[in-house]
N, C-alpha and C positions, 0 to 999 in steps of 0.2 A: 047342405049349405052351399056348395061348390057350385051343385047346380042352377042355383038362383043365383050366383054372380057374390058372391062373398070368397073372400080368402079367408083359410081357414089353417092354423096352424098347431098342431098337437108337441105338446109339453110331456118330455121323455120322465117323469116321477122318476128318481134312481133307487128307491124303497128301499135306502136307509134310514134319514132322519127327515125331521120337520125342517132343519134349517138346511138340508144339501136339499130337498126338494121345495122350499123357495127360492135358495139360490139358483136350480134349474129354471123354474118358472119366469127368475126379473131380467135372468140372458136371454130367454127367448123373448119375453116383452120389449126389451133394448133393442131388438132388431124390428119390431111391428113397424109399419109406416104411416103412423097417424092413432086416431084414436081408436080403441080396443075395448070388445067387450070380453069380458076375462070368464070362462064357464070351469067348474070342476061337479066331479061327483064322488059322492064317496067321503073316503078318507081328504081327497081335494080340497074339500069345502074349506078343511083348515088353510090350504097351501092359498086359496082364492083370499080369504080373510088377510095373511098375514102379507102376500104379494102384491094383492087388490088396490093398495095404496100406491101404485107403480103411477107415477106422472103419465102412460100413455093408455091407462086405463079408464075407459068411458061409463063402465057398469062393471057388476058385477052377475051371475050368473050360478045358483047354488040347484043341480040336477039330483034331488035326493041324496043331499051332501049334508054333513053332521057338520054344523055350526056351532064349535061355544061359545057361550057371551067370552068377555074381556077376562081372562085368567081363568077363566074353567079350565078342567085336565081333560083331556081329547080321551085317554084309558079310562080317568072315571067317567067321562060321561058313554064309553062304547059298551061300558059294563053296563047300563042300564039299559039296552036294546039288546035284542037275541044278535048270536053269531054269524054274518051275512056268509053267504057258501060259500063264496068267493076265498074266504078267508079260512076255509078250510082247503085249500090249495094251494096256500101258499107255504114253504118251503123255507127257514132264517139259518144260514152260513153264519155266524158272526152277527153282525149287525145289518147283513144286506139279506133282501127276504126276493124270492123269485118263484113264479107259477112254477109247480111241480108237472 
């Protein structure tokens, strides 16, 4: 995207919770300079949903990201899809989870 003349800026997930990873999300949107198309994938999908409403957000962008409707449980609905691999790599200290 760089190369076609977009700025492009990546959103550090801190893979604790849903609410410390929109809080990461609306501080990097707070610095965007203009309008923003917001992309997540994954587990994202939720952080794009509940962030997405950010005043300097122009779209939205869901990359094979799990969307629930309006109060769906993000664990019940991951239990209804197989394990992505990814997730078997990951690693939970506490409450913060890191690639092994």
């Amino acid at each position: 995207m760089q190369a076609e003349g977009l700025n492009v800026t990546s959103v550090q997930n801190p893979l604790t919770t849903l609410p410390d990873a929109v809080t990461a999300a609306q501080r990097v949107l707070d610095r965007q300079d203009g309008p923003t198309v917001f992309a997540g994938h994954s587990f994202s999908g939720m952080i794009v949903t509940e962030a997405g409403v950010h005043e300097k957000v122009s779209a939205l962008v869901y990359a094979a990201a799990r969307a629930p409707d309006s109060g769906e449980d993000y664990t019940a609905l991951a239990k209804t899809f197989p394990t992505p691999p990814a997730s078997a790599g990951i690693v939970f200290d506490g409450d913060e989870g890191r690639l092994k």
